[in-house]
N, C-alpha and C positions, 0 to 999 in steps of 0.2 A: 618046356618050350623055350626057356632062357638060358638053359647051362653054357649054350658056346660064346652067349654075350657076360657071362660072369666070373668077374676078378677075384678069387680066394684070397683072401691075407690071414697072416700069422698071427693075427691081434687086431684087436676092433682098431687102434691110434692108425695103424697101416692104414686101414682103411679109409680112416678120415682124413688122413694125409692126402690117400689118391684124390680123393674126392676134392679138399680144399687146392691142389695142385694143377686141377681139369684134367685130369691123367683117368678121372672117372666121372660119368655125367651123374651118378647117383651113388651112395653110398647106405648100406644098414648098421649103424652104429647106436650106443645109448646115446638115451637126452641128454644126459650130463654133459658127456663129447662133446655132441653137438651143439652145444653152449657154450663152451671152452672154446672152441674156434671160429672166431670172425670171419672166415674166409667162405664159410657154410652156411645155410640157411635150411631149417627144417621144412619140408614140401607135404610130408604125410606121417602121422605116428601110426600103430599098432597098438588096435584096444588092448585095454589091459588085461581082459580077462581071455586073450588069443595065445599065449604065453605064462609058463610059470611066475610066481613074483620072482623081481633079480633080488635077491639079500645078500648083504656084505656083513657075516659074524664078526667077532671082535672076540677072541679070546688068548688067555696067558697057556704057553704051552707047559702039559705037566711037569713035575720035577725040574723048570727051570727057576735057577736063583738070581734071576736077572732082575736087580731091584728098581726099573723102570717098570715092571711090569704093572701093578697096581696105580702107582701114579699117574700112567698111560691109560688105561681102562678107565679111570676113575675120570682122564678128562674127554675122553669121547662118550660120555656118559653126560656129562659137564654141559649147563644150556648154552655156555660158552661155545661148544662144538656144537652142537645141534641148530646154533646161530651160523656158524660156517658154513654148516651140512646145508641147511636151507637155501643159504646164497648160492651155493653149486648146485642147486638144482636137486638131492636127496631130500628124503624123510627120514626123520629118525622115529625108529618104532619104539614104544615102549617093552 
């Protein structure tokens, strides 16, 4: 019953763009977004359990020798990053 009032975008940021711009009265983007930009205000979430979990893996691609790899992994693992994760709004799972 809403398809001729709804905007597609390429990417969730698009979307939050229209929306912080008034170019859109509403926008579905994640929480994190929507805390990323001041110009937006959350009005309704989506229980959580209405939706798959969003997961963001972290891994080094096989056979590469790129010696950041470990380093890297080892500090998003890091409470260091997991302090970060928190302030943006993520959880970091064990």
């Amino acid at each position: 019953g809403v398809a001729d009032q709804v905007v597609q975008t390429d990417n969730v940021r698009a979307a939050l763009a229209l929306v912080a711009l008034g170019e859109a009265p509403f926008g579905v983007v994640y929480a994190t977004d929507a805390a990323a930009e001041p110009d937006v205000s959350v009005v309704a979430t989506f229980p959580a359990d209405s939706h798959p979990a969003i997961v963001y893996p972290a891994a080094a691609v096989a056979g590469s020798d790129n010696a950041l790899n470990g380093p890297f992994l080892d500090y998003l693992a890091s409470a260091k990053a997991a302090e970060v994760f928190g302030r943006m709004g993520f959880e970091v799972l064990e």
